[in-house]
KEDRENBA-736360 format. One record per residue (C-alpha): residue in one letter; y, x, z; chain. Coordinates in steps of 0.1 Angstrom, whole numbers, plus 2048, in hexadecimal, padded with zeros to 3 digits. Layout:
 type  yy  xx  zz mol
    A   Y   X   Z   A
...
This chain:
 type  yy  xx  zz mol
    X 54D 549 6CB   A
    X 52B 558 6CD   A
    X 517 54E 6EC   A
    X 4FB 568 6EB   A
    X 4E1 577 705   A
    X 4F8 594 70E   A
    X 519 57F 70E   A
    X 534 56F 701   A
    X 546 57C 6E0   A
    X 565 56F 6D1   A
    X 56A 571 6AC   A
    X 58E 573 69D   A
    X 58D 563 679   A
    X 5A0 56C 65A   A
    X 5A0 549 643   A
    X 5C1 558 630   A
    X 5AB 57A 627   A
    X 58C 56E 624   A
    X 58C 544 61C   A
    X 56B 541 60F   A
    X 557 556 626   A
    X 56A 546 644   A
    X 561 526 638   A
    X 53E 52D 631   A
    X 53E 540 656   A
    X 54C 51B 667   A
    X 536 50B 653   A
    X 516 51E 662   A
    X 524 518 684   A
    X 52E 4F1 682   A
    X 505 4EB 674   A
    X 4FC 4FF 697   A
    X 4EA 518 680   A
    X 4EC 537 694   A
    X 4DF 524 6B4   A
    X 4C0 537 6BC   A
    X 4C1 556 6A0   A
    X 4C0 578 6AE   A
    X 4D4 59E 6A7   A
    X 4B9 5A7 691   A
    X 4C6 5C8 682   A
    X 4DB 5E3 69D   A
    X 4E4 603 697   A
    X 4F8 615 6AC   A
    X 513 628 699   A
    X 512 60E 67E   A
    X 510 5E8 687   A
    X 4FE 5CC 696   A
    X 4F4 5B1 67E   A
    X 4EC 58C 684   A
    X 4E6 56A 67B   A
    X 4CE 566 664   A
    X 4A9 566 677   A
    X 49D 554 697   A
    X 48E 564 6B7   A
    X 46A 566 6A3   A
    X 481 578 686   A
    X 478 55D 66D   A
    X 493 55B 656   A
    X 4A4 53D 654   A
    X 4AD 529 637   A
    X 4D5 529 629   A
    X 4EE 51B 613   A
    X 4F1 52B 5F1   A
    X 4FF 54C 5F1   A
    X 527 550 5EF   A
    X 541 566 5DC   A
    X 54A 588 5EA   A
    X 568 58A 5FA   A
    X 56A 5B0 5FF   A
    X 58B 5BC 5EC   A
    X 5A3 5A4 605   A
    X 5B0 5C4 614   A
    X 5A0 5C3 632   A
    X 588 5E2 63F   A
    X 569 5E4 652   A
    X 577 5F4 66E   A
    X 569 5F2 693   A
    X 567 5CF 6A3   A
    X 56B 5BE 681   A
    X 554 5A4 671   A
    X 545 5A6 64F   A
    X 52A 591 638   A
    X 509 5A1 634   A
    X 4F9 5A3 614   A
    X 4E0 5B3 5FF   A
    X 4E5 5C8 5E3   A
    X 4F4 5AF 5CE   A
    X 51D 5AF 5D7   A
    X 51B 583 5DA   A
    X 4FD 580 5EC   A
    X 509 57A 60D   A
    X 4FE 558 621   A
    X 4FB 555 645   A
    X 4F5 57D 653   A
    X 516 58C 660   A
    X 517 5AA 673   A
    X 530 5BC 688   A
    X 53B 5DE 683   A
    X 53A 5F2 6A1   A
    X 54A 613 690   A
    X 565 616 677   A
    X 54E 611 65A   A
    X 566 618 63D   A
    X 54E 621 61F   A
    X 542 5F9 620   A
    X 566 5F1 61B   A
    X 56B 5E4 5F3   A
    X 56F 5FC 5D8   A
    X 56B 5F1 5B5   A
    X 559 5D2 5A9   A
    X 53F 5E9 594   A
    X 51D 5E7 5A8   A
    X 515 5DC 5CA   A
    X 51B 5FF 5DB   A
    X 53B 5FB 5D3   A
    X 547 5D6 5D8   A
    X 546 5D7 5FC   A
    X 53E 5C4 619   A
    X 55A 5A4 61D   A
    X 567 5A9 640   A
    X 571 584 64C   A
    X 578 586 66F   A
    X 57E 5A1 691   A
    X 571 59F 6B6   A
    X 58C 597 6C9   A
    X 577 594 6EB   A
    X 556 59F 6F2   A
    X 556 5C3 6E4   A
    X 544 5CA 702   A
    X 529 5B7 6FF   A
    X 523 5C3 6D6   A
    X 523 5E5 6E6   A
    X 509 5DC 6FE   A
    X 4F6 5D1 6DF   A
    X 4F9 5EC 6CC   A
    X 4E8 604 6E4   A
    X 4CA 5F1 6E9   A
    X 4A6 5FE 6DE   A
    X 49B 5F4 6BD   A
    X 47C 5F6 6AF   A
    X 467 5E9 68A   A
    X 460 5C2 68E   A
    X 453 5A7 67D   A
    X 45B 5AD 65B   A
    X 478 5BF 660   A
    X 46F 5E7 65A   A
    X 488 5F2 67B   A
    X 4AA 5F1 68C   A
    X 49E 5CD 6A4   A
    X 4A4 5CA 6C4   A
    X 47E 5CC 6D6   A
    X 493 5B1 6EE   A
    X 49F 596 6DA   A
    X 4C9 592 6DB   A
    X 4CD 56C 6D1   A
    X 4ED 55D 6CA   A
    X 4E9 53D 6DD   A
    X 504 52F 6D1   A
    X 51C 52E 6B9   A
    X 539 518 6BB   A
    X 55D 517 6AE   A
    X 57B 51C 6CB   A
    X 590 4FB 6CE   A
């Protein structure tokens, strides 16, 4: 469960489809590593994207990076959750984001280059839609070092914590 500024959301996880970035997810939560880091990146008609920089969007230091998990049949359809990543396909660490369109072309393809390994989709909203859609309309704006796309109010996940 994520306990951010705009509500609760409840995160549905998929260890049997996605093991390692589950684990590496649980991991991040259990250390209390997304306490206090912000939606940093929303686009409306794309995704919100989190867990990687604090309120003052420094970025915060991770584990090493972990294997792509894309091609476990899974797409990056509306309400799911997938590892962020740069350009490089096993990249990802900490950032996740949630989808808030059906956002097929991220979904894997072939293991040839980065644009077309795909973005490894790990979990879904089961509760709390409603609050990701209040966060994907907000106002963004250029910030800190990041060129666009952050909220000028900062959404912070308060907390992070795993459902008993």
């Amino acid at each position: 469960m994520l306990h951010t500024s705009m509500g609760d959301i409840t995160i549905e996880l998929y260890p049997d489809k996605a093991p390692k970035s589950v684990e590496n997810f649980q991991q991040y939560v259990k250390d209390g590593f997304y306490n206090g880091t912000v939606f940093h990146r929303v686009i409306n008609g794309f995704m919100v994207q989190g867990g990687g920089f604090t309120k003052d969007l420094t970025q915060k230091r991770t584990r090493p990076a972990i294997q792509n998990e894309a091609n476990n049949g899974l797409s990056n359809v509306k309400g799911t959750v997938a590892m962020a990543r740069t350009n490089d396909p096993h990249s990802a660490t900490a950032q996740f984001f949630i989808n808030v369109v059906d956002n097929k072309r991220l979904d894997y393809v072939s293991d040839q280059s980065g644009m077309t390994y795909g973005y490894a989709v790990f979990g879904k909203v089961v509760s709390g839609m409603d609050v990701v859609d209040k966060i994907k309309a907000v106002e963004t704006s250029a910030q800190g070092p990041l060129p666009g796309d952050v909220p000028k109010v900062a959404i912070t996940i308060d907390k992070a914590e795993m459902a008993q």
